[in-house]
Backbone as CSV, one residue per row, in Angstrom:
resi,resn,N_x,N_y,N_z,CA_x,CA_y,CA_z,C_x,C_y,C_z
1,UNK,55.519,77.877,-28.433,54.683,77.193,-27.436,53.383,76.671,-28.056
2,UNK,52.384,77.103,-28.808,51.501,77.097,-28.993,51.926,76.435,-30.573
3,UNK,52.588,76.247,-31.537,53.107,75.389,-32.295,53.561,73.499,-31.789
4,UNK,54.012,73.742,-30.536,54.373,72.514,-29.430,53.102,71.722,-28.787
5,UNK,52.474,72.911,-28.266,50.505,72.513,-28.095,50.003,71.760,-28.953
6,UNK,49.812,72.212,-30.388,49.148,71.317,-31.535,49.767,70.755,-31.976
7,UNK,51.532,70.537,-31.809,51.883,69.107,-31.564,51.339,67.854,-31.079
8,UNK,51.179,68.261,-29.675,51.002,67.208,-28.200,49.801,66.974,-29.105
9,UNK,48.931,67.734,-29.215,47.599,67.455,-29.300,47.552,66.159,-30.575
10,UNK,48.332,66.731,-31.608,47.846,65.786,-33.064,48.353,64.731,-32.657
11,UNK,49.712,64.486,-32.141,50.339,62.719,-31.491,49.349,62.352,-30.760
12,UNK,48.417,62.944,-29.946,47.480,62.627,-28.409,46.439,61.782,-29.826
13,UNK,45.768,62.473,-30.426,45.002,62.031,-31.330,45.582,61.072,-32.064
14,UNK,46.235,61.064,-32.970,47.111,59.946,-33.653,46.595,58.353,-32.548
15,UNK,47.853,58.616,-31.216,47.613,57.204,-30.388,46.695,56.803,-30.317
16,UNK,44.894,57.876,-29.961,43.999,57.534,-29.246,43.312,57.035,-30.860
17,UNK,43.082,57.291,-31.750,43.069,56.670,-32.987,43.801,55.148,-33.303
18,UNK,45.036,55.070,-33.201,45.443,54.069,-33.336,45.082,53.168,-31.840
19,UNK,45.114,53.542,-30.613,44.438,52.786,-29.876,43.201,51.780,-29.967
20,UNK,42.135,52.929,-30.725,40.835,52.367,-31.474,40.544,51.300,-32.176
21,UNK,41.439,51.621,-33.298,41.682,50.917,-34.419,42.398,49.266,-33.736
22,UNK,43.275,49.303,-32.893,43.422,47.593,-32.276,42.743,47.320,-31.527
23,UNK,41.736,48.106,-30.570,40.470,47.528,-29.821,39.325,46.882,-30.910
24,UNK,38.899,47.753,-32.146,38.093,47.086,-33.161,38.480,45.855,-33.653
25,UNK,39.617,46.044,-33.961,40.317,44.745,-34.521,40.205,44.004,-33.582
26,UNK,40.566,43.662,-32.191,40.376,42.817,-31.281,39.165,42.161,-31.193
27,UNK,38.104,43.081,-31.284,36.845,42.753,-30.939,36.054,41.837,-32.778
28,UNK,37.050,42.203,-33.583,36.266,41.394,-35.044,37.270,40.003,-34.872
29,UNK,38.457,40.150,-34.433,39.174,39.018,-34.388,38.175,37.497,-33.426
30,UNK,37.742,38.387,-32.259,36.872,37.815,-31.419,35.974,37.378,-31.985
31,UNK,35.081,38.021,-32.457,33.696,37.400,-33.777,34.334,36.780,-34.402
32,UNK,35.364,36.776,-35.238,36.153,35.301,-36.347,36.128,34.163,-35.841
33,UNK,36.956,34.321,-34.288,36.957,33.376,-33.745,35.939,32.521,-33.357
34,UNK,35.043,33.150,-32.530,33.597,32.082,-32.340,32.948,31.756,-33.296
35,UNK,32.710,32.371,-34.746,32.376,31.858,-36.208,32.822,30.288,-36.276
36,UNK,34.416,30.719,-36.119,34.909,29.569,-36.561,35.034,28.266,-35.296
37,UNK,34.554,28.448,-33.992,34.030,27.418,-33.349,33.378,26.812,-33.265
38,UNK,31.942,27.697,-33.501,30.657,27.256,-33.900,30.802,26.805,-35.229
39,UNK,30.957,27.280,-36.449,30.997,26.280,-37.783,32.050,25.340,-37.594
40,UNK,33.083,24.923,-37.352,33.957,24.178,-37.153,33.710,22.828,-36.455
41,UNK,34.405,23.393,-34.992,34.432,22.147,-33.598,32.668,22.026,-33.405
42,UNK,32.372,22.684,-33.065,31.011,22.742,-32.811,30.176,21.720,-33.881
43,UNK,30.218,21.949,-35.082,29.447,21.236,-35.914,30.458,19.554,-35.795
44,UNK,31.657,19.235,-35.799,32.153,18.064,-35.721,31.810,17.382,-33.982
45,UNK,31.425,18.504,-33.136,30.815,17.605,-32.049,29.218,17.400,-32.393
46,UNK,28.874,18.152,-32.845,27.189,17.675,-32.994,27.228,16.265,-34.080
47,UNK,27.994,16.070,-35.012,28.113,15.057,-35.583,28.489,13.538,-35.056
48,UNK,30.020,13.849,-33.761,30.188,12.654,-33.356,29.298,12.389,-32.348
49,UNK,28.142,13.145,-31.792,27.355,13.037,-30.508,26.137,12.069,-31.578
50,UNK,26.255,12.559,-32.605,25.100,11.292,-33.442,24.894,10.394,-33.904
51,UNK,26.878,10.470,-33.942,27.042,8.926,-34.565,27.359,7.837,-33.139
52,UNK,27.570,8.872,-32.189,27.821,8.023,-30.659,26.486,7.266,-30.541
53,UNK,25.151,8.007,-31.122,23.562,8.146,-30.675,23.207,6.500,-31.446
54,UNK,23.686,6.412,-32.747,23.632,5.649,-33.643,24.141,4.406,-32.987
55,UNK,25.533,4.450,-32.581,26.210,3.247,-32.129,25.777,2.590,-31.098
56,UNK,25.064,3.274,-29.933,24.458,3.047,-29.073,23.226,2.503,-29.064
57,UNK,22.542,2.757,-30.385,21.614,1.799,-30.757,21.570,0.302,-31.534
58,UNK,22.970,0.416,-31.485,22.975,-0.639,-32.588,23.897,-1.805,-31.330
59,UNK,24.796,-0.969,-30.392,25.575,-1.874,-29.409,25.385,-1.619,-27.791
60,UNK,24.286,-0.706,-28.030,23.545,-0.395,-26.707,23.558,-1.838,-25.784
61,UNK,23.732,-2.783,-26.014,23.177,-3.921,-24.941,24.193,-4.772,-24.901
62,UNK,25.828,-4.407,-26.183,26.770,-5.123,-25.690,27.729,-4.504,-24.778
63,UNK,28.826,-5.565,-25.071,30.483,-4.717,-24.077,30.578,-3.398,-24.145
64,UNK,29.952,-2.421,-25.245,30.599,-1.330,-25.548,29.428,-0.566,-25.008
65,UNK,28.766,-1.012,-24.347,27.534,-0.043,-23.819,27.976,1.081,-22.593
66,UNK,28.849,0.716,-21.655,29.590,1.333,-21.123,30.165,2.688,-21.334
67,UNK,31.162,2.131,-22.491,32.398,3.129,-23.279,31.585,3.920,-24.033
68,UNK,30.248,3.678,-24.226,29.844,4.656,-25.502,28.536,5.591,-24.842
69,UNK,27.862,5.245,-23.615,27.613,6.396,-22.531,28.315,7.527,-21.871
70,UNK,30.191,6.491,-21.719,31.086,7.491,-20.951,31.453,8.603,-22.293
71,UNK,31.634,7.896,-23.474,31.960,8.775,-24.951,30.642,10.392,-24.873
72,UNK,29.426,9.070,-25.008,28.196,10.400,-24.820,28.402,11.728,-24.065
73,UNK,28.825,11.134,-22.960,28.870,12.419,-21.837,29.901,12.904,-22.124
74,UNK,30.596,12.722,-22.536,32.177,13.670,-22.909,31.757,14.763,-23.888
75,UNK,31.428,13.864,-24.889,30.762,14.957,-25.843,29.781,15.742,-25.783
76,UNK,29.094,15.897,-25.042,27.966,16.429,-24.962,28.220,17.573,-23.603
77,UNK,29.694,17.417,-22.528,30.295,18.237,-21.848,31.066,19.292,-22.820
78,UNK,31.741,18.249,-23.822,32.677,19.094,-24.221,31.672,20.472,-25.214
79,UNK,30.476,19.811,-25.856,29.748,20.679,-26.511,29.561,22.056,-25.755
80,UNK,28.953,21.839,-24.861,28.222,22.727,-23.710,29.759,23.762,-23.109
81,UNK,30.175,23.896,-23.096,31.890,24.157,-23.228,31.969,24.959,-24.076
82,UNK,31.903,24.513,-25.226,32.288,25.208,-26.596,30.961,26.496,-26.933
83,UNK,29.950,25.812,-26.491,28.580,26.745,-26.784,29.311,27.920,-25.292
84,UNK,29.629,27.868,-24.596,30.085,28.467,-23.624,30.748,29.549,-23.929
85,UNK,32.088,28.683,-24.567,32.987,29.474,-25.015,32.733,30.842,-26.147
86,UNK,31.688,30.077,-26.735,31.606,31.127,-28.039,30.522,32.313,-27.256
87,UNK,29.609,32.223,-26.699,28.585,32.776,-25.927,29.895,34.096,-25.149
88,UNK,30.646,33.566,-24.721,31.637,34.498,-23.632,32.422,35.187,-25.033
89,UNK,32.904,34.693,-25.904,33.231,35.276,-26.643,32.713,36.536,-27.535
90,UNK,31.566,36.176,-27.689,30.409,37.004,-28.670,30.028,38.104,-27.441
91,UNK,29.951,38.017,-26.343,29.728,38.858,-25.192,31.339,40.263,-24.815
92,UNK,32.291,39.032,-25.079,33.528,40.391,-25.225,33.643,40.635,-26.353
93,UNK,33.373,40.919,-27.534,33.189,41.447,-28.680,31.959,42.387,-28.783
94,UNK,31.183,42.745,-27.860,30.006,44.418,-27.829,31.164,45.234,-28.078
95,UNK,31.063,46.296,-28.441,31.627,47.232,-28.540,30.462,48.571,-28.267
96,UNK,30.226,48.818,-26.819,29.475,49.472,-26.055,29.469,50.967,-26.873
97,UNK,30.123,52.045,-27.341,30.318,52.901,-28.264,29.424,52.389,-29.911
98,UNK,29.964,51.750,-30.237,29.134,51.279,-31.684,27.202,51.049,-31.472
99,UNK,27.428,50.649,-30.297,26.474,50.031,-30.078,25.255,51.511,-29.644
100,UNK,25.955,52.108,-28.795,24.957,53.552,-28.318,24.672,54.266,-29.621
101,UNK,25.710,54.319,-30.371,25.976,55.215,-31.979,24.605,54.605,-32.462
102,UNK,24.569,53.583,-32.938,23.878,52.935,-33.519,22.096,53.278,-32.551
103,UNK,22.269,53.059,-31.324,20.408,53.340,-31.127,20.395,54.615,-31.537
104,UNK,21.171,55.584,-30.832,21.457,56.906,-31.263,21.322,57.636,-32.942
105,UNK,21.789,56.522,-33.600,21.829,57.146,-35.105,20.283,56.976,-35.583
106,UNK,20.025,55.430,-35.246,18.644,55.189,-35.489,16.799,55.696,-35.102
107,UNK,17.231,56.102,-33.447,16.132,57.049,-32.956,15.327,58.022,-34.343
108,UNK,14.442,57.666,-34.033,13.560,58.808,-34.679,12.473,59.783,-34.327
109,UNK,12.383,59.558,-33.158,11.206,60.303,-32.856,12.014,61.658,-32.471
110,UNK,13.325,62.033,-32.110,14.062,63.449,-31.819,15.075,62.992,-32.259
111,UNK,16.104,64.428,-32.405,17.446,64.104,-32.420,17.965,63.618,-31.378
112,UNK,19.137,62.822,-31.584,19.407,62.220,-30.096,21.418,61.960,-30.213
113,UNK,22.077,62.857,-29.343,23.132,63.036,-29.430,23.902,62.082,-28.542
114,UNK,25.092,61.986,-28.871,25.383,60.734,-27.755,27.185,61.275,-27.579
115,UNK,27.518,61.575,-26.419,28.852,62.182,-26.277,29.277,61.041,-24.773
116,UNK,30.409,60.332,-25.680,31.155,58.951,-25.543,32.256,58.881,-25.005
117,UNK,33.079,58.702,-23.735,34.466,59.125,-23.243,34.757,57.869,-21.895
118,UNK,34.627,56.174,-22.438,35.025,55.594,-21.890,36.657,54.692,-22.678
119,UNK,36.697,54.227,-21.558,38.069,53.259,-21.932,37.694,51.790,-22.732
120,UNK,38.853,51.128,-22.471,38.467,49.956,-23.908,38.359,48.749,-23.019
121,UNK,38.417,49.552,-21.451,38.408,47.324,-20.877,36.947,47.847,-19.813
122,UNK,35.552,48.372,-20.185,34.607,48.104,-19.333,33.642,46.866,-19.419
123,UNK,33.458,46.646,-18.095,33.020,45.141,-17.606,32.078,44.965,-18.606
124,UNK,32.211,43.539,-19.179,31.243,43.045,-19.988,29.302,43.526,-19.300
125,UNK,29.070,43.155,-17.414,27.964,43.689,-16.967,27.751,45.117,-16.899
126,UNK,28.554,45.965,-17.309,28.770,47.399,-17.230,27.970,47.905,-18.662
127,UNK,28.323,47.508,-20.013,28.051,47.234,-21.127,27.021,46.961,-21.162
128,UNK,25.970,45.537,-20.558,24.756,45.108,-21.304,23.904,46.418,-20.359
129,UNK,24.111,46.435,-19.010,23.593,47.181,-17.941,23.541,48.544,-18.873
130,UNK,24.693,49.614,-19.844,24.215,50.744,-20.007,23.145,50.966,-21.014
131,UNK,23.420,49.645,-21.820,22.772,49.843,-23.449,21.525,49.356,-22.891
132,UNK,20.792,48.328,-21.812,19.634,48.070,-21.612,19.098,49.344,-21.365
133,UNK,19.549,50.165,-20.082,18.833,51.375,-19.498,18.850,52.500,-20.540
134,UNK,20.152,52.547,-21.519,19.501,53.720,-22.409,18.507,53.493,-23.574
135,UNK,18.635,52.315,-23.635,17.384,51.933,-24.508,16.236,51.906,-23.602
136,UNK,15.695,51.787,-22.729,14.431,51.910,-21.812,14.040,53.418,-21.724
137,UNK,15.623,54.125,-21.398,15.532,55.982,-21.572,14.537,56.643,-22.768
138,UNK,15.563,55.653,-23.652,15.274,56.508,-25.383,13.933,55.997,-25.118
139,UNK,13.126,55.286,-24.869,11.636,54.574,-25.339,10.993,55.589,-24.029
140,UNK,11.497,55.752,-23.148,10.445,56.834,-22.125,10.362,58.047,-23.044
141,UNK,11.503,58.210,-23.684,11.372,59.668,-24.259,10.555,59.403,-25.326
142,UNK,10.121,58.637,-25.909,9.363,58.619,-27.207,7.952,58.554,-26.652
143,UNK,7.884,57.639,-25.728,6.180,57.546,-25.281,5.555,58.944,-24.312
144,UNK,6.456,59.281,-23.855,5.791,60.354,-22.831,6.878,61.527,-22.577
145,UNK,7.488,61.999,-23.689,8.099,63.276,-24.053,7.761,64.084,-24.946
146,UNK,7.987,65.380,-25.123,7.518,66.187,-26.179,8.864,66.793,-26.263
147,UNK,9.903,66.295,-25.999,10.933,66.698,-26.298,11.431,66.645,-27.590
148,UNK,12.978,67.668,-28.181,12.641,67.578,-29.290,14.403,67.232,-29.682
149,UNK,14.686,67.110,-28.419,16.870,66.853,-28.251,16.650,66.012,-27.081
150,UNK,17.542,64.808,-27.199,17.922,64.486,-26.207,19.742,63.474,-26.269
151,UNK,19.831,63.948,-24.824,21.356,63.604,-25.146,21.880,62.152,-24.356
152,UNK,22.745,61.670,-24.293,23.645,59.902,-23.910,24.447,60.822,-23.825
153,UNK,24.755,60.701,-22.445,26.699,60.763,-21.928,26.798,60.042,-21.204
154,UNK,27.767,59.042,-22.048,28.800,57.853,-20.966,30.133,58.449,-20.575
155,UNK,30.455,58.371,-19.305,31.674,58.758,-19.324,32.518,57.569,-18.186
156,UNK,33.798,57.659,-18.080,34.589,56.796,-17.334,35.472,58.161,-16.739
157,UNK,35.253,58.188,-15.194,35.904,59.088,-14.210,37.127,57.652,-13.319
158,UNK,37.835,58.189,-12.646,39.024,57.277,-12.129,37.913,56.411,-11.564
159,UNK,36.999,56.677,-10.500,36.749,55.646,-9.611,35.531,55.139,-9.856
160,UNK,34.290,55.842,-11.194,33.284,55.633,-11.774,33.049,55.322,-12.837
161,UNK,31.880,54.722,-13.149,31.155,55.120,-15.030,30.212,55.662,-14.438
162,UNK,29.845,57.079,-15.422,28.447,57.807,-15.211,28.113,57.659,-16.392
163,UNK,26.506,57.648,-16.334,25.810,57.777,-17.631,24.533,58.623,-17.060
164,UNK,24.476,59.999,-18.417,23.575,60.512,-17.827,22.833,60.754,-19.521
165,UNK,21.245,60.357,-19.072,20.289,60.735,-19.989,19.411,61.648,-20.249
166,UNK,19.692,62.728,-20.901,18.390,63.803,-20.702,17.572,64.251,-21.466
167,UNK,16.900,65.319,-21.868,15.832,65.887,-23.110,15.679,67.460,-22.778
168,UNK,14.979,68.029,-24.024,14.500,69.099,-23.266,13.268,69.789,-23.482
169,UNK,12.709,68.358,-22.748,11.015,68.318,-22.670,10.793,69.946,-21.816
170,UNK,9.384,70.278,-22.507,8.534,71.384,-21.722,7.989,70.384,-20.426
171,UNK,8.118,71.642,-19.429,6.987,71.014,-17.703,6.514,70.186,-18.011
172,UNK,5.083,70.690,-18.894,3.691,69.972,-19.675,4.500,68.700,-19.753
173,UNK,5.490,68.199,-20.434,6.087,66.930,-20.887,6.605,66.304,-19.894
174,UNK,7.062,66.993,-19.045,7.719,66.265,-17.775,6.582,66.199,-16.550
175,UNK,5.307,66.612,-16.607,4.045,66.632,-15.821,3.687,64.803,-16.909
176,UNK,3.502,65.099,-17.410,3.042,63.870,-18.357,3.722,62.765,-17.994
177,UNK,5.047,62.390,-17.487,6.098,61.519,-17.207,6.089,61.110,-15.809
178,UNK,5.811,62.034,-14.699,5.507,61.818,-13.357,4.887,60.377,-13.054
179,UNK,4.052,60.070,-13.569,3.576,58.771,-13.777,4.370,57.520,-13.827
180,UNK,5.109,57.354,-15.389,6.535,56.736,-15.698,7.224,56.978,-14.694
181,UNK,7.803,57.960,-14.076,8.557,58.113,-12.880,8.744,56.794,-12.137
182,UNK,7.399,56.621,-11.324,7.119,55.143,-10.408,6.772,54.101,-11.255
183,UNK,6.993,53.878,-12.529,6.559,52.681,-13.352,7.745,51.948,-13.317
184,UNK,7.806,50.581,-14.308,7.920,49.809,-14.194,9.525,50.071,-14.879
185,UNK,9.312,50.701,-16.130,10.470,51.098,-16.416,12.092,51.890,-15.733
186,UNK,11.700,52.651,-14.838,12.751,53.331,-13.634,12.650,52.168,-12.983
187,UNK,11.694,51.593,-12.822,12.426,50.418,-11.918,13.152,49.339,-12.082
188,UNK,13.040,49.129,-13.535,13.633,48.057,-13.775,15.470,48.783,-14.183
189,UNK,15.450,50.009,-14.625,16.389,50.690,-14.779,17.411,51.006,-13.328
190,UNK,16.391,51.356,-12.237,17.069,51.188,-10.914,17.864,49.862,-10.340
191,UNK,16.552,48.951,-10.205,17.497,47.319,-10.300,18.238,47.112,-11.094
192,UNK,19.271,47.697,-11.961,20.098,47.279,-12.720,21.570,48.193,-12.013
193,UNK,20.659,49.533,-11.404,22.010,50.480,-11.081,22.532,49.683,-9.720
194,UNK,21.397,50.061,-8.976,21.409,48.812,-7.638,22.733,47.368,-8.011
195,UNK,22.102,46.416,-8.665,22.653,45.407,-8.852,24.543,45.679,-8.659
196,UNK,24.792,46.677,-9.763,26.138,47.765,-9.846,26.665,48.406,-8.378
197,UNK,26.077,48.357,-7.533,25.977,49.029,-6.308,25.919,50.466,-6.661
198,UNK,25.671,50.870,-7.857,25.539,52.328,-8.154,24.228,53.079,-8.032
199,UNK,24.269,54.076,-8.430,23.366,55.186,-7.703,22.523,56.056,-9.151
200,UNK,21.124,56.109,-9.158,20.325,56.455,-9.640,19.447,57.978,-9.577
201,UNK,19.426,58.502,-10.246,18.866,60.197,-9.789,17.572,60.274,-11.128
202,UNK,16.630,61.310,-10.650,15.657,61.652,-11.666,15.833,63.429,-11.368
203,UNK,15.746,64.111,-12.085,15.724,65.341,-11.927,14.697,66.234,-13.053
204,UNK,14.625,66.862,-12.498,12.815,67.354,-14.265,13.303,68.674,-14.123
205,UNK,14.261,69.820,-13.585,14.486,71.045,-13.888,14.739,71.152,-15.553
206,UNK,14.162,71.786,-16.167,14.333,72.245,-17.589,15.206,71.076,-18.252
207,UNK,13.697,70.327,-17.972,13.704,68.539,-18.811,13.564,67.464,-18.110
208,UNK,13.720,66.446,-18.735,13.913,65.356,-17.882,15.510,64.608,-17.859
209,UNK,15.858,64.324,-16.637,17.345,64.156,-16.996,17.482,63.051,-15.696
210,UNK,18.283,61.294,-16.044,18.469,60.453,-15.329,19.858,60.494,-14.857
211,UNK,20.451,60.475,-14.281,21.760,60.820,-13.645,22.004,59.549,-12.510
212,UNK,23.616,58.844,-13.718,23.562,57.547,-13.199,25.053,56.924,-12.626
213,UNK,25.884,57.090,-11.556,26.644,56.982,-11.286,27.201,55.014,-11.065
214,UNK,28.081,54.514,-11.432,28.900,52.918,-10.878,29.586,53.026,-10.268
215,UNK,29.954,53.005,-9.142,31.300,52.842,-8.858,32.645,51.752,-9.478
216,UNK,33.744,52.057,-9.967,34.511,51.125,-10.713,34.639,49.882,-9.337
217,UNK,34.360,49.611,-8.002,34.943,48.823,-7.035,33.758,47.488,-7.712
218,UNK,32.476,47.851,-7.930,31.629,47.073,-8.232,31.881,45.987,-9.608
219,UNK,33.046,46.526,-10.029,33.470,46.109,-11.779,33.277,43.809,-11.132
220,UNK,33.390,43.777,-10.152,34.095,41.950,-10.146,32.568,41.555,-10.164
């Protein structure tokens, strides 16, 4: 039985590994791709939009003055399109995990742990929304904490994403923060949960700790 256990378990790991490994790849394939829109199509429309610019000065006032306004606007749609495209592209290529790792690895003012347990399709607004507020977190904790740990848990439950931020500031440190509390920062962190139709908590029992629920219905 327990030979069969650390079976399940090493295949469970194996998939969720190899799962990984084609979400990364997905997401660098994605960056290749808009590279190569923007250096590519992109640079051959900024070129014919100049030589359209050119022709138009030179036949601006004959027959072709027409055809080479309607040309202008094509190109200059189709540009705006492509800048579009790559913009939406470069936006599904975050990789929300790399990205927490990374403030997380970099923090310096405490250690700062980050324990990670979402899936591979959360909403592109789900993404900018967590990494804005835990970066606003991590910077409360540096200006008005004396904490000396603090932790990032994202998690994905069936019908939620929670993210909860905490420390383990002394009173004294969380008396010091009361202030921040009603500032500008929780609020701008609230209007973001809000926006989510999700739900926002502050709690200061032995630390300071933000407790941040989404509902998945809010994902459209």
């Amino acid at each position: 039985m327990e030979k069969n256990r650390l079976l399940r378990e090493k295949n469970q790991s194996i998939l969720e590994k190899q799962d990984y490994e084609i979400y990364t790849a997905t997401l660098r394939e994605r960056n290749r791709i808009a590279r190569e829109i923007h250096d590519n199509v992109g640079h051959m429309l900024s070129r014919s939009i100049l030589m359209v610019g050119a022709m138009k000065a030179v036949h601006g006032d004959g027959s072709l003055k027409d055809a080479l306004y309607q040309l202008e606007d094509t190109l200059n749609a189709a540009m705006t399109s492509v800048r579009q495209s790559v913009h939406d592209l470069h936006d599904e290529a975050i990789n929300l995990k790399e990205v927490l790792e990374s403030l997380a690895g970099e923090y310096t003012f405490c250690d700062a742990r980050l324990e990670y347990d979402m899936g591979y399709d959360v909403p592109r607004e789900i993404r900018y929304g967590f990494i804005a507020i835990v970066k606003e977190a991590l910077n409360n904790v540096m200006k008005h904490s004396n904490a000396t740990q603090v932790w990032v848990v994202v998690r994905e439950h069936p019908g939620l994403y929670q993210l909860v931020i905490e420390d383990n500031g002394t009173t004294e440190g969380v008396k010091k923060r009361a202030e921040y509390g009603r500032g500008i920062g929780i609020r701008n962190m609230k209007e973001r949960v809000d926006a989510f139709g999700g739900n926002l908590e502050i709690r200061t029992q032995k630390g300071w700790r933000i407790y941040i629920t989404v509902p998945k219905k809010a994902e459209g």
